[in-house]
N, C-alpha and C positions, 0 to 999 in steps of 0.2 A: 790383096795382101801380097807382099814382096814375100822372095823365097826364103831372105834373110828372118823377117819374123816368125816363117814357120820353123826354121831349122832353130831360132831360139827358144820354141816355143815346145820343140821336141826334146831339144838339150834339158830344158827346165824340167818339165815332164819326165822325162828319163832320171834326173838324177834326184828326182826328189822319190822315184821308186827302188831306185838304189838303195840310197839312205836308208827309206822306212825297211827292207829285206833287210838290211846289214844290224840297225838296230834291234830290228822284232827277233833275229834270231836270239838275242840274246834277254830282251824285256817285248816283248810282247806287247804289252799295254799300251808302251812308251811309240813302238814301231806301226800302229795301229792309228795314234795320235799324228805321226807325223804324216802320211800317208793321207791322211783325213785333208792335213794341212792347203788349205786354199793357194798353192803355188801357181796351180796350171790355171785354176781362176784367175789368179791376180795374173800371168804373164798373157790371158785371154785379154783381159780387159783392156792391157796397156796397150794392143794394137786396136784395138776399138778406133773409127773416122775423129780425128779432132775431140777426143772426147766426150761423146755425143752422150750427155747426161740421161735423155729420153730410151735410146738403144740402152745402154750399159743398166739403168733401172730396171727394164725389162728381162735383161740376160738375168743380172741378181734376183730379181721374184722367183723367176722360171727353176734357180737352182732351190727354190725350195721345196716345192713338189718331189724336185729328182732327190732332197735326201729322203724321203720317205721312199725311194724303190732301194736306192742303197741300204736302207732301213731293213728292206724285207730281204734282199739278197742274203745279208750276213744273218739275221734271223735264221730264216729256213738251210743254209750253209751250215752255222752253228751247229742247229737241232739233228742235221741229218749227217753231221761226218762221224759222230762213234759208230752207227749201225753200216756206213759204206765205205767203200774208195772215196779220197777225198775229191779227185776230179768229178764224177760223182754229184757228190754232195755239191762240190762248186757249180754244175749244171745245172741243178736244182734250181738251185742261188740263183743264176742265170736268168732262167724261166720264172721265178717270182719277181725279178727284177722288171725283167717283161712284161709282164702281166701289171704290176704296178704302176709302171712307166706308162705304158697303153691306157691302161686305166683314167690315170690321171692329165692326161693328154687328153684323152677324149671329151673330160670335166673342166680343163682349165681354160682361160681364155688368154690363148700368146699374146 
């Protein structure tokens, strides 16, 4: 990968976290949704070799395992930030994420 598609690939990423922060403060739901938004996917993809319909199938399967850890992170984040610090609670988050991720990594076939 040239340095140029990573640095575009950072930009997109970056400002598609911008956005969902600037939005959520204010709607929440709406900042959550955007956030979600497949940007860094789609600007992953577009660097993909020639399009290589075989690789790129396999990167989209793969992300569907990984919304089930995202699944559990917010989950267990959710549940545990009234009783803590939210940093905290986001470790949690973290650590169910892990666990999921591992989990399902060790059950999936790349």
């Amino acid at each position: 990968m040239a340095a140029w598609e990573s640095i575009v690939q950072f930009v997109l990423a970056g400002a598609s976290v911008v956005v969902a922060t600037l939005v959520g403060r204010r709607v929440p739901y709406l900042g959550a949704l955007i956030l979600l938004f497949p940007a860094k996917v789609l600007a992953t993809l577009a660097f993909f070799p020639n399009g290589d319909k075989e690789i790129i199938s396999g990167f989209l399967m793969a992300l569907i395992p990984g919304l089930l850890a995202v699944a559990a992170f917010a989950i267990v984040a959710r549940l545990a930030i009234n009783s803590m610090a939210p940093w905290s609670a986001f470790g949690l988050g973290l650590i169910a994420w892990a666990v999921v991720a591992a989990g399902l990594a060790s059950i999936t076939d790349f």
